[in-house]
BATIRO-487364 format. One record per residue (C-alpha): chain; y, z, x. Coordinates in nm, 4 decimals. Each point is the difference from the previous one (the first is absolute). Layout:
BEGIN
('A', (Y, Z, X)) ...
// end
This chain:
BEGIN
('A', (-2.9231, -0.3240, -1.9612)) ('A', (0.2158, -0.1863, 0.2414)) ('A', (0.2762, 0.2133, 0.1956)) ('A', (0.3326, -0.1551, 0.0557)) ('A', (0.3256, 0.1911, 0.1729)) ('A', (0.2497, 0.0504, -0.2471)) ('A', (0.2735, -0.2576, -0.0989)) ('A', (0.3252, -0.0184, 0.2365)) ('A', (-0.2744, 0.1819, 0.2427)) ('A', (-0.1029, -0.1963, 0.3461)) ('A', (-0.3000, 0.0922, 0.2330)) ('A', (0.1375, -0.0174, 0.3638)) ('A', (-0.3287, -0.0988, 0.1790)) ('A', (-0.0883, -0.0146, 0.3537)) ('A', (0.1066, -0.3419, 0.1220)) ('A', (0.3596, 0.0769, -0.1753)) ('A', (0.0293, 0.3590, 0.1411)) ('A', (0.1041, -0.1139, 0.3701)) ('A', (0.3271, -0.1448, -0.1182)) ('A', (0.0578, 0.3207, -0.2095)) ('A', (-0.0377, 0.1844, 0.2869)) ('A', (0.2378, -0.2410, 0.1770)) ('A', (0.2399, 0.0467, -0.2078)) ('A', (-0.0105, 0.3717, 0.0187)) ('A', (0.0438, 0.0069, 0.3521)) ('A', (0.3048, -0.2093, -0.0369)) ('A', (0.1749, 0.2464, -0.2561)) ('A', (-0.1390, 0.2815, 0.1698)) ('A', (0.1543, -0.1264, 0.3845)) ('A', (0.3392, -0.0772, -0.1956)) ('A', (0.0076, 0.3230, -0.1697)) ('A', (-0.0526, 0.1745, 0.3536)) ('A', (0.3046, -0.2095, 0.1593)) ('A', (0.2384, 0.1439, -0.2704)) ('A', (-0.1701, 0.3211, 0.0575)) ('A', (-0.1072, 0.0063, -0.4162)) ('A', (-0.2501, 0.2612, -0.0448)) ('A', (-0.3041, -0.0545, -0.2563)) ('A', (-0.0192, 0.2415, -0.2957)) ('A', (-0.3128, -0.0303, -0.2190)) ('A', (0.0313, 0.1487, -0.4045)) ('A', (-0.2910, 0.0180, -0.2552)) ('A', (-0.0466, -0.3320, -0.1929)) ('A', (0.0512, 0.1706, -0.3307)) ('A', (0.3285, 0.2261, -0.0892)) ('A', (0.1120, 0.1981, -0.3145)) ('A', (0.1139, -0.2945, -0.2361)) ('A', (0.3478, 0.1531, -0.0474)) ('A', (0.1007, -0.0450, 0.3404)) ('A', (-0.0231, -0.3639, -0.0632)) ('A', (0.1870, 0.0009, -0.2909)) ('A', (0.2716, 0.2359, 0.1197)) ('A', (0.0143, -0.1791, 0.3482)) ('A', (-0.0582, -0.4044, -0.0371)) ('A', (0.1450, 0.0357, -0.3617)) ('A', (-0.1442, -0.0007, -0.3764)) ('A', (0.1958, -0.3652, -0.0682)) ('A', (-0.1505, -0.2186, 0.2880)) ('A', (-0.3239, -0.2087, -0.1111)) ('A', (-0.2002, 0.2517, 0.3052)) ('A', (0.0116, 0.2628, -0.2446)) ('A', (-0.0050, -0.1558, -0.3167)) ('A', (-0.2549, -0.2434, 0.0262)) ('A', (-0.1923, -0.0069, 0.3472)) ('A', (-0.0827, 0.3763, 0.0905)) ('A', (-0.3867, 0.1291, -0.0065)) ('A', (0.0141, 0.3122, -0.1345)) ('A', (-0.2789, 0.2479, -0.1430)) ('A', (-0.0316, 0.3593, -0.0710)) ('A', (-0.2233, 0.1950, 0.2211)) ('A', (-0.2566, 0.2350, -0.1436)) ('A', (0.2781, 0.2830, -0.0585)) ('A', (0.1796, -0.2754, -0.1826)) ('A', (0.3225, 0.0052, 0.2857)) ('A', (0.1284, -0.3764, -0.0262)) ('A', (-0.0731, -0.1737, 0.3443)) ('A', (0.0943, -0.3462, 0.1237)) ('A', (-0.1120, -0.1808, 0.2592)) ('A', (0.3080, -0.0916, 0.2265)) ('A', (0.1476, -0.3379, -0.0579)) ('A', (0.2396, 0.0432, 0.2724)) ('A', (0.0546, 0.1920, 0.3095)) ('A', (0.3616, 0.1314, 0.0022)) ('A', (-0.0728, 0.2875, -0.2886)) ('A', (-0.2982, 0.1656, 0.1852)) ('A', (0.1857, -0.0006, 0.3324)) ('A', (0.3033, 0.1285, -0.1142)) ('A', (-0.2304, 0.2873, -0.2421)) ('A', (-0.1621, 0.0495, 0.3626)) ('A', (0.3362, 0.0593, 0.1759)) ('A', (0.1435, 0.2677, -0.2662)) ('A', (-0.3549, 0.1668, -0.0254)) ('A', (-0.0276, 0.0261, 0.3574)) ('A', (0.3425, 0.1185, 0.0783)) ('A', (0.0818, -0.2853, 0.2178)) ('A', (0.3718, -0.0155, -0.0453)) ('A', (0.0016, 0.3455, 0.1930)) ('A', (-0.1585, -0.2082, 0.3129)) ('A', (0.2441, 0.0245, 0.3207)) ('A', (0.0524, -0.3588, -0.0105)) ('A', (0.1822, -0.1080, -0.3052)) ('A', (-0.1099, -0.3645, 0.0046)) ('A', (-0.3837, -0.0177, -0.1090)) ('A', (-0.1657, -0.3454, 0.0556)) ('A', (-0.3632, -0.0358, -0.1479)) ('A', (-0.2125, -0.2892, -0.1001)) ('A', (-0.2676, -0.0279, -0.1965)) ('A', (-0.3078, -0.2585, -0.0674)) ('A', (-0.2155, -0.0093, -0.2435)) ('A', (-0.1349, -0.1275, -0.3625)) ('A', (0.2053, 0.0725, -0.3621)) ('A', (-0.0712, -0.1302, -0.3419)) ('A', (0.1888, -0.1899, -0.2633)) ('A', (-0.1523, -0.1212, -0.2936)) ('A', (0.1597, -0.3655, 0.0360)) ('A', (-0.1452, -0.3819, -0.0659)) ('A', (-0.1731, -0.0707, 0.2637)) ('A', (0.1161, -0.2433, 0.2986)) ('A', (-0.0530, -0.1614, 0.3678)) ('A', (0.1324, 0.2673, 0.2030)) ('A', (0.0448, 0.2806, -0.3158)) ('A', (-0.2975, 0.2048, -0.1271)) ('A', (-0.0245, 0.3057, -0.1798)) ('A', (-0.0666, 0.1738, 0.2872)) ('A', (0.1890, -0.0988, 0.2611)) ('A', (0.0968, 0.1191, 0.3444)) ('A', (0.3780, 0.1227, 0.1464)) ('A', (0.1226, 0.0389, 0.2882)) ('A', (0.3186, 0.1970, -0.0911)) ('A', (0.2705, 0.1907, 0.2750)) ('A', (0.2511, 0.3001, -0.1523)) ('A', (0.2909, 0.0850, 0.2409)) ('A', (0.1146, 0.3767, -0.1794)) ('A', (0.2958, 0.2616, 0.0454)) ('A', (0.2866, -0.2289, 0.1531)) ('A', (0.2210, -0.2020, -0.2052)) ('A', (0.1259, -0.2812, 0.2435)) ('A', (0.0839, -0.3786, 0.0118)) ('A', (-0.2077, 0.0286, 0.3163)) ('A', (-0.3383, 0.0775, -0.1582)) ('A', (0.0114, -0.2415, -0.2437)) ('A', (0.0702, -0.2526, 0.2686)) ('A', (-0.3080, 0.2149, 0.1887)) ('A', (-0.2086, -0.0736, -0.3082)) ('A', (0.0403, -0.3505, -0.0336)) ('A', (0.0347, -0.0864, 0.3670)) ('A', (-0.4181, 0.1546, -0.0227)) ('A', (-0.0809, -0.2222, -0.2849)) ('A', (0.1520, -0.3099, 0.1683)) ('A', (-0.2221, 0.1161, 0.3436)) ('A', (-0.2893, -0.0112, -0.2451)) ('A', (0.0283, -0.3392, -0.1387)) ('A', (0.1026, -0.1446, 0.3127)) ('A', (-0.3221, 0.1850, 0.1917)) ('A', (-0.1837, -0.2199, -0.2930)) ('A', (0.1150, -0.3371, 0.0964)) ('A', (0.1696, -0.0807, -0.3448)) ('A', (0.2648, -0.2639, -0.0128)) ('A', (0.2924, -0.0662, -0.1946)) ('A', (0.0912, 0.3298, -0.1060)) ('A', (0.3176, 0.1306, -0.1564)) ('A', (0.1329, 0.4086, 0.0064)) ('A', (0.1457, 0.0002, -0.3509)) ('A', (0.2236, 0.3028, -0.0485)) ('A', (0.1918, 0.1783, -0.2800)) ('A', (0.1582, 0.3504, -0.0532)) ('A', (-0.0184, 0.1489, -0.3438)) ('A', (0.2372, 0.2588, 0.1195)) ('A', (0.0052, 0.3754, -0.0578)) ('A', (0.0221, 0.1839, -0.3236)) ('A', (0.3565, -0.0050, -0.0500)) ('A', (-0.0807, -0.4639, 0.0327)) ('A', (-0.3004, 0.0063, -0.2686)) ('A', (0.2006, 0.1839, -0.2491)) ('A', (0.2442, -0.2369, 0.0092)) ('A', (-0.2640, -0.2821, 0.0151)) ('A', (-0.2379, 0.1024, -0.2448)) ('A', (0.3070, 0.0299, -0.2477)) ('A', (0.0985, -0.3644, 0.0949)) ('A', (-0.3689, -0.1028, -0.0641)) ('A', (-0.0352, 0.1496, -0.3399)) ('A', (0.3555, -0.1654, -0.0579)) ('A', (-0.1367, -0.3302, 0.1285)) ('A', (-0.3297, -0.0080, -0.1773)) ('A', (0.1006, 0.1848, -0.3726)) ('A', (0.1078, -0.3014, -0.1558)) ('A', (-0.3342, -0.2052, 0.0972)) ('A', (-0.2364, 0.2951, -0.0333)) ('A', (-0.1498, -0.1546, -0.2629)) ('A', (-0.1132, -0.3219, 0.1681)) ('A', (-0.1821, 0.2578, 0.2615)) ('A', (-0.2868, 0.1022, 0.0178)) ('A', (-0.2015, 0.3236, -0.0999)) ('A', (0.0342, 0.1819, 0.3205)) ('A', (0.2923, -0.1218, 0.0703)) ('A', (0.1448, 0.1613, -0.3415)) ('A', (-0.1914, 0.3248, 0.0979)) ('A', (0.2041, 0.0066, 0.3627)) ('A', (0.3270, -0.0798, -0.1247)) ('A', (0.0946, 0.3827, -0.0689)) ('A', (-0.2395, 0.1637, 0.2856)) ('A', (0.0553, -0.2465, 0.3103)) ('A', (0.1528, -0.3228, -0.1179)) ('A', (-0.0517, -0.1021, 0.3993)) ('A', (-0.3504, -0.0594, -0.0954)) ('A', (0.1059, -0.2695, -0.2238)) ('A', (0.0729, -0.1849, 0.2975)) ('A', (-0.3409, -0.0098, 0.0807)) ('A', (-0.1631, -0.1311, -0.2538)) ('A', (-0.2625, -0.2826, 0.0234)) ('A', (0.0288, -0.0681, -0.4071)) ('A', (0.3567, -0.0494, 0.0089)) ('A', (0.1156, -0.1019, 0.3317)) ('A', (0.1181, -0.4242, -0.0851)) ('A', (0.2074, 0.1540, -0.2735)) ('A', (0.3549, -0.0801, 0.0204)) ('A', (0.1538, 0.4129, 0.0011)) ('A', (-0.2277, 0.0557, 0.3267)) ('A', (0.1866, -0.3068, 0.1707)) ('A', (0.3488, 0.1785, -0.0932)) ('A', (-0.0586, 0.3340, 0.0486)) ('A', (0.1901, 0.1953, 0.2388)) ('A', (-0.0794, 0.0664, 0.3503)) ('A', (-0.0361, 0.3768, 0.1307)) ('A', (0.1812, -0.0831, 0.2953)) ('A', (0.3236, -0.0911, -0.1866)) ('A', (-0.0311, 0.4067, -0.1236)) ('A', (-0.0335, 0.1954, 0.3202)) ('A', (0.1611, 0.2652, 0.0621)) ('A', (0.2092, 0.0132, 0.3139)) ('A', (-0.2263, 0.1811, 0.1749)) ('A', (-0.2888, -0.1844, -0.1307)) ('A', (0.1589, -0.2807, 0.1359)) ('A', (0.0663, 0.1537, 0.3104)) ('A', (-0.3558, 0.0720, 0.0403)) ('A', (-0.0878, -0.3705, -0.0807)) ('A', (0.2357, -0.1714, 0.2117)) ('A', (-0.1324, 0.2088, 0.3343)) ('A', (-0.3670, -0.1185, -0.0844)) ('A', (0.1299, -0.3746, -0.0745)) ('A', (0.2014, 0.0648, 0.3750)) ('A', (-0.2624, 0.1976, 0.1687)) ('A', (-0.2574, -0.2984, -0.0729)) ('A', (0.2688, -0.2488, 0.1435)) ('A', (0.0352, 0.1640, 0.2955)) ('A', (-0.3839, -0.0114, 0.0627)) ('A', (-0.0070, -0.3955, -0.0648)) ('A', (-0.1951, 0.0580, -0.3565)) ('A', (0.0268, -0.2825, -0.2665)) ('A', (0.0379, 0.1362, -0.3211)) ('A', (0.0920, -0.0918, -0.3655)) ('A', (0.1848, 0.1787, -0.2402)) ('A', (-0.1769, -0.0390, -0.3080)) ('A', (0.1614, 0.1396, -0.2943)) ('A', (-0.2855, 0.0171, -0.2474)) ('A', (-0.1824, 0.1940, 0.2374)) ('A', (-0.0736, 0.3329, -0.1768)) ('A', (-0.3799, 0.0916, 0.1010)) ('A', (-0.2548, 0.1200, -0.2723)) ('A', (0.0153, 0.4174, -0.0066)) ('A', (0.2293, 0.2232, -0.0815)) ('A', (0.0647, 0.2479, 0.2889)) ('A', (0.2198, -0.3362, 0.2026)) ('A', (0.3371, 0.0543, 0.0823)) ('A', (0.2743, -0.1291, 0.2507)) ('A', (-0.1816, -0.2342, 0.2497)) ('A', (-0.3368, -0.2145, -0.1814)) ('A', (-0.1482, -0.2513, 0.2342)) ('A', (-0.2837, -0.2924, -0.0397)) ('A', (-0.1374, -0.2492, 0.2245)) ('A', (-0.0808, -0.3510, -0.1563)) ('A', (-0.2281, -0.2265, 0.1642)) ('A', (0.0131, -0.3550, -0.0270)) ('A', (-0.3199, -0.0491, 0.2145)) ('A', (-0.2629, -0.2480, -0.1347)) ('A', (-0.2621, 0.2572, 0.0468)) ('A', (0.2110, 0.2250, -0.3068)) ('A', (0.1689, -0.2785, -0.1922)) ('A', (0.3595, -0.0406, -0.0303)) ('A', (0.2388, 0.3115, -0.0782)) ('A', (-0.3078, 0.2749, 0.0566)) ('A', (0.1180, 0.3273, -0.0083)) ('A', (-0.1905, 0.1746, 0.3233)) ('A', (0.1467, 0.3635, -0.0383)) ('A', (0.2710, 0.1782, -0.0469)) ('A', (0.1303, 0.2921, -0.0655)) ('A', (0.4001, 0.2122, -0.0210)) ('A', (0.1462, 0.3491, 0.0213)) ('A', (-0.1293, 0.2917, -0.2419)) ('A', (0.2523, 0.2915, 0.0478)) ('A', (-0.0551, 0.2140, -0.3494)) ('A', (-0.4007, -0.0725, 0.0257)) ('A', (-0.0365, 0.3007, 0.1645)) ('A', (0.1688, 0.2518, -0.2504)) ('A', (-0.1062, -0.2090, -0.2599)) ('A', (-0.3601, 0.1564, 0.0633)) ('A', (0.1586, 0.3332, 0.0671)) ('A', (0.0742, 0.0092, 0.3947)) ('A', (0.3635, 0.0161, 0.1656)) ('A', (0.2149, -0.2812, 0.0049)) ('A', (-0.1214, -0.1931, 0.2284)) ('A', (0.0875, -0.3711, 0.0797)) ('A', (-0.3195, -0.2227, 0.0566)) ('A', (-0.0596, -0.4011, 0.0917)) ('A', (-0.3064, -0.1950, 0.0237)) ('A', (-0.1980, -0.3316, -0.0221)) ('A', (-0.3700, -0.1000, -0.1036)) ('A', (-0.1967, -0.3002, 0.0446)) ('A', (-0.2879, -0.1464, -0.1899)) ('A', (-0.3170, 0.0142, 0.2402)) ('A', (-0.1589, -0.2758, -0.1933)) ('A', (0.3244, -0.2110, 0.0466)) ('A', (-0.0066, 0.0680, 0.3737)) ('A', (-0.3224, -0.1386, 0.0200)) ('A', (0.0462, -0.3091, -0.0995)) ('A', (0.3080, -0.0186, 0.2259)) ('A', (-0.2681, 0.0622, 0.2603)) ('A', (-0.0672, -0.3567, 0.2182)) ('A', (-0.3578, -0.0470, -0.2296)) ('A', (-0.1143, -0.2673, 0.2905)) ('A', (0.0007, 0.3127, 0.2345)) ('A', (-0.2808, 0.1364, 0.1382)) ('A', (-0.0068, 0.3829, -0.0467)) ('A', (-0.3330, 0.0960, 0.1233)) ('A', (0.0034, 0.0698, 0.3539)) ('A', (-0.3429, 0.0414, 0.0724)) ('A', (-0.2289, 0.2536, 0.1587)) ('A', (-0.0440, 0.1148, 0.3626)) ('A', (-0.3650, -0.0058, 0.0093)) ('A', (-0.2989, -0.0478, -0.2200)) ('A', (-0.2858, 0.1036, 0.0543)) ('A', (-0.3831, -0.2524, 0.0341)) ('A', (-0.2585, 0.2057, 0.0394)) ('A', (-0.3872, -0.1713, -0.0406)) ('A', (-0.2395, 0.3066, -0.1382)) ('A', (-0.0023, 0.3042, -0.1247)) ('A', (0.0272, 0.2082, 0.3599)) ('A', (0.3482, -0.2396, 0.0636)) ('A', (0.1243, 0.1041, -0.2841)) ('A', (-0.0401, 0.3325, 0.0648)) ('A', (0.1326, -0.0047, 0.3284)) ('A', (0.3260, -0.2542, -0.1626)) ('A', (0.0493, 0.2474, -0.2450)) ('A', (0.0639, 0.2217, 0.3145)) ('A', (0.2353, -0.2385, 0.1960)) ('A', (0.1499, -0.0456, -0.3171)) ('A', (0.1110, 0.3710, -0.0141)) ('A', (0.1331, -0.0008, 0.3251)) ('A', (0.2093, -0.3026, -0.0232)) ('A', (0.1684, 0.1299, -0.3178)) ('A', (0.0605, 0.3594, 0.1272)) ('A', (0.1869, -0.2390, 0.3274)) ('A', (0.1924, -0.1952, -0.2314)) ('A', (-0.1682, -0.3342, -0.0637)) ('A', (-0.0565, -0.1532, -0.3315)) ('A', (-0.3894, -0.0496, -0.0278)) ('A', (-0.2326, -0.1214, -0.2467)) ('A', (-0.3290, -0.0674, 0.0020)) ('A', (-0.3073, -0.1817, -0.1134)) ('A', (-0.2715, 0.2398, -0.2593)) ('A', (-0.1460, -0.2721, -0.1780)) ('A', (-0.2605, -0.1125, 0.2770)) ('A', (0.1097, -0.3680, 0.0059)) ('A', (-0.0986, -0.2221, 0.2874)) ('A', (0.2703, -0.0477, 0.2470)) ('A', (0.1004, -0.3032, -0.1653)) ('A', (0.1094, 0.1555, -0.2797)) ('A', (0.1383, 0.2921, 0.1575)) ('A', (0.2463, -0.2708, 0.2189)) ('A', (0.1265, -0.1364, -0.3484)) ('A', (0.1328, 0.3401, -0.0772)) ('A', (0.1506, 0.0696, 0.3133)) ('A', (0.1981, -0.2864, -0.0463)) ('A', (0.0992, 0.0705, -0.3832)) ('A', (0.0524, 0.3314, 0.1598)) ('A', (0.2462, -0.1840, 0.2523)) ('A', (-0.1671, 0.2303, 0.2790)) ('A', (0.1584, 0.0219, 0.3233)) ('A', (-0.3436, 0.0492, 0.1446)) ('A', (-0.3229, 0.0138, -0.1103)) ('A', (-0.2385, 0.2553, 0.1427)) ('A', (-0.3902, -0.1301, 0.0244)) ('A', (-0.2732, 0.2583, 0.0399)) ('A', (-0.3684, -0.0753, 0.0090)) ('A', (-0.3242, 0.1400, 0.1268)) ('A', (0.1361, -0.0779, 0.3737)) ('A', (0.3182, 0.0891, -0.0565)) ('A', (-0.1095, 0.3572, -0.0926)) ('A', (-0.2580, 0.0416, 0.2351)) ('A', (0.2035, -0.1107, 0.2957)) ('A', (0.3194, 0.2529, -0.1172)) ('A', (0.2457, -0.2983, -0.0361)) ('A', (0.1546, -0.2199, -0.2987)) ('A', (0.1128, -0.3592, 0.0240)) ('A', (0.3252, -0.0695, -0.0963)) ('A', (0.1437, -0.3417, -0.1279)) ('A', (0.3692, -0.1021, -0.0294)) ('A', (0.0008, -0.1619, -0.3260)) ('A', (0.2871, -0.2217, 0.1565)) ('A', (-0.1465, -0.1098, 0.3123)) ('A', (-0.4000, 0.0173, -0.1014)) ('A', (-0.0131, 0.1518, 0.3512)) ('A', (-0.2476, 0.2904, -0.0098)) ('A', (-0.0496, 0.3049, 0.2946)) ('A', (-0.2541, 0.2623, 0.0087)) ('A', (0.1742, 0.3731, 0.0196)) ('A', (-0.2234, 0.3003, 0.0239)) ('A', (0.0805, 0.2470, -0.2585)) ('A', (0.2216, 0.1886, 0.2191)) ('A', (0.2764, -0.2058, 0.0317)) ('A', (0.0061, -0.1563, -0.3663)) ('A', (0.3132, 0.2069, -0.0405)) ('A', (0.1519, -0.1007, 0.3337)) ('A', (-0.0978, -0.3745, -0.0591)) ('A', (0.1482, -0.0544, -0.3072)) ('A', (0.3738, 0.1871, 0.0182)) ('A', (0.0232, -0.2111, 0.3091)) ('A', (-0.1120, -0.3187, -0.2045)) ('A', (0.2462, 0.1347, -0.3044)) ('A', (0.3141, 0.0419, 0.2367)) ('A', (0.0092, 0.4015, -0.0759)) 
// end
């Protein structure tokens, strides 16, 4: 029987690693300028807090969430998001009683929806998410976004758009969820299935459905920022003024309303327009939470964040690049005593620093030159009878073919001057 990796499943093997790691670096060095802390959760959770904290009308919860019972038959789900497990973290941690009030984590790492598969979308997938907690400010949701825009501007993309909307607080949804149902009642009919099934729950959802979304109603329907409240409002305007001040294109974009249920106030995307995505590609994104928090049983606690795709990163990722920076050294030893005596050198050159490989196939040093250069080796280090009997290696720059004999004592010495450390 032949073994395949499931559907919506990718193997990431070596010669694609390097530009994981790339990117990973990048997130990682942005995350440390905005001084965002990593928090890691388990990969599976208690199903209910999914359904109590993304919400039991979007299509994550209906239709895209792996879940199983475990051998005590306790429902589990493996996390198709990574806003719920933080925020589980934070109230079953205590972390709202932290001296700081403001919290900033990130997190990075795979989730699962069970979704048609696409370029750039699998069922397992990767996230790079951020969740700014305890401070309920026009300034960190300007924070938040300000980070996401670093991070697509760190990748090179071009022609992107901030698209912003407020959905307002709860006293604003009340009154917009009763326009909604007003709006929609008389075509509800014409709708479809889930859309009939949100209409009484979280008639916002309608909004954002795929089935429905050239009908004539969703063209008409009211816009949440024509219900804010005054404060909501007030909240709105200093993010639309606050990213004015700091020279920030952005669009209002009234049909904005994200996919889960925990948004409110300030929801963000950025939309691509880069060949490398297609036109109008949705990035990331992400808005404020503020009842997420005691929704799942904590304090109130106001909460804003933003996730991005890994996969989708990638492929913003220059593919012409070269990622592999090479090796230091690698190793060319001719018979069985040089290779015991390279495994040696080799040893000591790691525990200094370098990145070493070496040859234990017992090739000829024509073939061992061949994979110094797939290896993109600084140098290569040739040992032979001679060499080990006389104490001394000879090194070759790979660049300049020039080769120097260095007795075994200053092979440390020789190279971090040769390396510039």
């Amino acid at each position: 029987m032949k073994y395949s990796a499931p559907r919506g499943t990718v193997d990431i093997l070596p010669d694609a690693s390097g530009k994981w790691e790339k990117l990973e670096r990048i997130l990682r060095t942005i995350a440390s300028n905005y001084h965002v802390k990593e928090m890691r959760t388990p990969i599976f959770e208690h199903t209910e807090l999914f359904n109590r904290a993304v919400g039991d009308t979007t299509d994550v919860v209906t239709k895209e969430m792996y879940t199983f019972e475990d051998k005590k038959g306790r429902s589990i789900t493996l996390r198709p998001e990574g806003t719920a497990g933080i925020a589980r973290a934070y109230v079953e941690n205590k972390m709202y009683a932290l001296p700081e009030k403001l919290t900033k984590v990130f997190y990075m790492g795979p989730m699962f929806r069970y979704e048609r598969p696409q370029s750039g979308r699998q069922r397992q997938f990767h996230q790079f998410g951020v969740e700014m907690l305890g401070v309920e400010s026009p300034y960190v949701d300007v924070e938040c976004m300000m980070m996401a825009i670093t991070v697509v501007k760190a990748l090179g993309l071009e022609n992107v758009t901030l698209h912003i909307n407020s959905l307002g607080d709860e006293e604003s949804r009340d009154a917009y969820r009763k326009a909604l149902q007003d709006h929609f009642r008389p075509v509800l009919s014409d709708l479809c299935e889930d859309c009939n099934a949100r209409f009484e729950k979280n008639p916002l959802r309608i909004l954002d459905c795929k089935v429905d979304a050239k009908h004539e109603a969703m063209k008409t329907a009211p816009k949440t920022i024509d219900y804010l409240s005054e404060s909501a409002k007030a909240h709105f305007d200093k993010v639309c003024a606050l990213l004015d001040d700091l020279e920030v294109d952005y669009v209002i974009d009234t049909n904005l309303v994200r996919g889960l249920d925990y948004y409110s106030h300030t929801v963000f995307e950025i939309i691509s327009d880069d060949p490398k995505l297609g036109a109008g590609a949705t990035v990331g994104g992400g808005g404020r939470y503020n009842g997420l928090v005691e929704e799942i049983g904590g304090p109130a606690t106001p909460g804003v964040g933003f996730a991005f795709g890994l996969e989708r990163l990638m492929i913003a990722l220059n593919d012409n690049e070269d990622d592999d920076e090479g090796i230091d050294v690698y190793i060319m030893p001719l018979g069985e005593e040089a290779r015991d005596l390279g495994m040696q050198i080799s040893a000591v050159l790691r525990a200094n620093g370098f990145s070493v490989d070496m040859d234990y196939a017992g090739r000829g040093f024509k073939g061992q030159f061949k994979s110094a250069d797939r290896f993109k080796a600084t140098y290569s280090l040739l040992l032979g009878e001679d060499e080990v009997k006389g104490e001394y290696v000879n090194i070759r720059d790979n660049k300049t073919k020039e080769q120097e004999q260095v007795p075994f004592e200053d092979i440390v010495s020789y190279l971090e001057k040769g390396l510039g450390l």
